[in-house]
N, C-alpha and C positions, 0 to 999 in steps of 0.2 A: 504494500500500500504506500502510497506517496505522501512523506512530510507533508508538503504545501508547505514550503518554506516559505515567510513573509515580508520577505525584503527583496529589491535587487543588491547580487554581490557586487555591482559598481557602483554602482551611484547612489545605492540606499533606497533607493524610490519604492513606497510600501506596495505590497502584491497584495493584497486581503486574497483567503480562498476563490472567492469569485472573478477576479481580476480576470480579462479577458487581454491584460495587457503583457501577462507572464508568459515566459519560456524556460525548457528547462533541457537539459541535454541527457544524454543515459545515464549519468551519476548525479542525477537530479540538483547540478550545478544551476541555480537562479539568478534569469538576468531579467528586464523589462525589454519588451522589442526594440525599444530604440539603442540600447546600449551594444545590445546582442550583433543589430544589422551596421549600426552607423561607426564605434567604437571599436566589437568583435570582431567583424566579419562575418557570422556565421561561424567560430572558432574560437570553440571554448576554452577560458587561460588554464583553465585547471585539470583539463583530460584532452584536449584536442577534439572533441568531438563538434557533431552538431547541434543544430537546435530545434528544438518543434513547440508549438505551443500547449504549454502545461493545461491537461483538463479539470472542468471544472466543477468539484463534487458538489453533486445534490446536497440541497439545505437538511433534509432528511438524516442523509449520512454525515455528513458534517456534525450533526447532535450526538450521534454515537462512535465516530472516528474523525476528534476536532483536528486539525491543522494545527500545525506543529507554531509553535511562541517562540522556539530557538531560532535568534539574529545569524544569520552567518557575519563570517566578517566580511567589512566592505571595504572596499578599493581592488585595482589591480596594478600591477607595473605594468603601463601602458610603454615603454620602450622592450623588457621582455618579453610582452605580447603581438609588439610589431616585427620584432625578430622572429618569434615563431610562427607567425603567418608569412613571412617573404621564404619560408622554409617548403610553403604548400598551396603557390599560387594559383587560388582557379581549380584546386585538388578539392574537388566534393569531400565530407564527410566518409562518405563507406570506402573511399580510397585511399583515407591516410593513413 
């Protein structure tokens, strides 16, 4: 089952469970799309993966499996992130 972790790990910007504005990659690294597409690239700092939009659990469930209160920590090194993507130009996610 998915945390729903409630932050973006860049910028901080709150994701609430419902957020229709989160993403998350296969190790349920959390970013907001803007950070993801315009900052990331589509390239996650913390596993190199990709991104898909995080879904978004029913209010129902939500009552009995809440969404996780644990901050991740925020910021990234935006210089060793730009090294790692000039590593995998234009390389999709299932090819790196």
């Amino acid at each position: 089952m998915l945390a729903i972790k409630p932050n973006c790990e860049s910028c901080g910007k709150d994701l609430p469970p419902r957020s229709t504005e989160a993403v998350i990659c296969s190790f349920e690294c959390t970013f907001c799309e803007r950070c993801a597409d315009s900052l990331l690239h589509n390239i996650c700092p913390n596993c190199g993966g990709g991104f898909e939009k995080r879904p978004v659990r029913p209010q129902d469930a939500l009552k009995r499996h809440p969404a996780s209160t644990d901050s991740p920590s925020v910021g990234i090194n935006q210089d060793s992130h730009l090294e790692f993507i000039r590593r995998f130009p234009g390389v999709p996610p299932n090819r790196r």
